[in-house]
C-alpha positions in Angstrom: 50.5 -26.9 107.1 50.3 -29.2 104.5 47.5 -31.8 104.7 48.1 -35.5 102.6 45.6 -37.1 101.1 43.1 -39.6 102.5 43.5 -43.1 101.4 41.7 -45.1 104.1 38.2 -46.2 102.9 36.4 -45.4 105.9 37.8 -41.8 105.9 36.7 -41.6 102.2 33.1 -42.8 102.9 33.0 -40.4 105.9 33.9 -37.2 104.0 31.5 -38.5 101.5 29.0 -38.9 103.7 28.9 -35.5 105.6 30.0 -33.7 102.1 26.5 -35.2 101.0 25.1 -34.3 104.2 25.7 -30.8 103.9 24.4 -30.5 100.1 21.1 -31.6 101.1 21.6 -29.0 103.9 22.2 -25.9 101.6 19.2 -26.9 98.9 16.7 -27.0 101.8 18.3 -23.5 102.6 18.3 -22.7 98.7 14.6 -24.2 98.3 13.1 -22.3 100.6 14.9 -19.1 99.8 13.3 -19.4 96.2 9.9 -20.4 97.3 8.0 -17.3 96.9 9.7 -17.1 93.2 9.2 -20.5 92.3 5.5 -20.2 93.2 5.4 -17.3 91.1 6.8 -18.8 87.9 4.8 -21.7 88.4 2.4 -19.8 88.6 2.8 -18.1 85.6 3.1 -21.0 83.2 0.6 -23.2 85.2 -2.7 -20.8 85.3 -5.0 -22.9 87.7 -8.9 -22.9 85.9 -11.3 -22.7 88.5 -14.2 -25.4 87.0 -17.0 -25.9 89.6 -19.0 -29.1 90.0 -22.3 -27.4 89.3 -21.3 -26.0 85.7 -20.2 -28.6 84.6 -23.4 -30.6 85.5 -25.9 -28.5 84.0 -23.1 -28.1 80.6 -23.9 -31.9 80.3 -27.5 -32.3 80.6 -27.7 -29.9 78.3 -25.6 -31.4 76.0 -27.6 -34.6 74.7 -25.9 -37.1 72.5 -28.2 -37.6 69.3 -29.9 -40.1 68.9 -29.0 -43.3 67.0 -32.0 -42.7 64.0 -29.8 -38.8 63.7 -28.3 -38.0 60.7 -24.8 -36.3 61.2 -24.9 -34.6 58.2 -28.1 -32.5 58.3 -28.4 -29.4 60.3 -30.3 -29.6 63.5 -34.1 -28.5 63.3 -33.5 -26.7 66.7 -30.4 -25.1 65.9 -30.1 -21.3 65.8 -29.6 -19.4 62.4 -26.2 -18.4 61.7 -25.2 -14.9 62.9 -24.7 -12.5 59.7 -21.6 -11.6 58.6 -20.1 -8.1 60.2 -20.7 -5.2 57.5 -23.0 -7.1 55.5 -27.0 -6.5 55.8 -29.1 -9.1 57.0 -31.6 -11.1 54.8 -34.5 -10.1 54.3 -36.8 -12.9 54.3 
């Protein structure tokens, strides 16, 4: 049997109405299918760092700011030498 098309508004809005309805109906059902891949993929491209509270506390106290009277530009009294280049002898000093 041959159906003719609907013309009345209200039939229109209902059709779009339920036809919506059922959309969000199948992407819950779709969402929650892919969940456990999702997560996966997300997890994947989003690594999640792990900083605690307590490193980062002590990482900033010992971290000063110089002082205003410090010069940028010269090396730092306290400052540990430079580590020697692989495959070439340490100075001998």
């Amino acid at each position: 049997m041959l159906k003719s098309p609907i013309t009345i508004p209200e039939d229109l809005q209902e059709l779009q109405e339920t036809s919506e309805e059922e959309l969000k109906e199948l992407m819950k059902e779709l969402e929650k299918f892919f969940e456990p891949i999702s997560m996966a993929i997300d997890m994947l491209l989003n690594p999640k760092k792990t900083i605690q509270v307590d490193d980062q506390t002590d990482q900033n106290a010992s971290q000063k700011a110089p002082s205003k009277g410090a010069d940028p530009k010269k090396p730092d009294p306290k400052a540990k030498a430079p580590a020697p280049a692989k495959g070439k002898p340490a100075a001998k000093g």
